[in-house]
C-alpha positions in Angstrom: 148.3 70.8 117.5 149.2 67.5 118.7 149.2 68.3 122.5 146.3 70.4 122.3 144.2 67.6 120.8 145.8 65.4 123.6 144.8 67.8 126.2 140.9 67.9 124.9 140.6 64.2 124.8 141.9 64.0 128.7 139.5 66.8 129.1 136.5 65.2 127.9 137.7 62.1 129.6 137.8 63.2 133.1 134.9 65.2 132.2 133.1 61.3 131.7 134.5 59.5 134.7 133.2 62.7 136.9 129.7 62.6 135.2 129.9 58.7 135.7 131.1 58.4 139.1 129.0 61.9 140.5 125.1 59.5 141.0 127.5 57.2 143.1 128.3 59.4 145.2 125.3 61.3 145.1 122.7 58.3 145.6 123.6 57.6 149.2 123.1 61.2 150.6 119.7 61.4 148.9 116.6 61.0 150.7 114.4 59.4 148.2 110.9 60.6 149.9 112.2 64.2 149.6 113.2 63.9 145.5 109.5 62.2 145.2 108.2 64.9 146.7 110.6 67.4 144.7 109.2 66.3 141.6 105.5 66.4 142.8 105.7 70.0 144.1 107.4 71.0 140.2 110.9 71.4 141.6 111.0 74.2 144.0 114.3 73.2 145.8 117.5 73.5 143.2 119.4 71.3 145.7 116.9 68.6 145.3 116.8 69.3 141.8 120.5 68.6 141.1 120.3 65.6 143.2 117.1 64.3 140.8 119.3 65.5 137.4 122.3 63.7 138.8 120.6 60.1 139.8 118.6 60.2 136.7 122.1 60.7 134.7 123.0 57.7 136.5 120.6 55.5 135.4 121.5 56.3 131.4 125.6 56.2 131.8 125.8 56.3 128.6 124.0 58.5 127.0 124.7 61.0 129.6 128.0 60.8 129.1 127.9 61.4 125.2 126.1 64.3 125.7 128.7 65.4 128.4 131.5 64.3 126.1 129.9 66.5 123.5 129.3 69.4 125.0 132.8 69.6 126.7 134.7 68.6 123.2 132.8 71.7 121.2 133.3 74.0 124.3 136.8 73.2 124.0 136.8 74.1 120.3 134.7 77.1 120.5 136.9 78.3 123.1 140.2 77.5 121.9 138.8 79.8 118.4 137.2 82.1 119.8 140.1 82.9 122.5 
């Protein structure tokens, strides 16, 4: 039980630092004429729409990564129930 807990916290963790680190990364391959124009045309490139998720995580760290942190912690519980 002990180890298992262990191993969900370093999951979530890295699961963080990824979603915290990935607009870093991101930001300097974007071309910020082609996201603007992305968004105007409603999305139709799903590259360009990662890229805009991604950046816009970026600018909220932290509520981005709560939600990340959340939805990797109950995966981890659903799945470690359910399998």
């Amino acid at each position: 039980m002990k180890r298992d807990l262990r191993m969900m916290l370093c999951v979530v963790l890295v699961a963080v630092l990824i979603n915290l680190v990935l607009p870093l990364i991101v930001k300097p391959m974007v071309n910020e004429k082609k996201l603007v124009a992305n968004v105007a045309n409603g999305g139709k490139n799903f590259f360009d729409d990662l890229a805009t998720l991604i950046l816009a995580n970026g600018g909220v760290p932290v509520s981005s990564s709560v939600l990340v942190a959340l939805v990797v912690g109950v995966s981890l519980a659903i799945s470690r129930a359910v399998c």
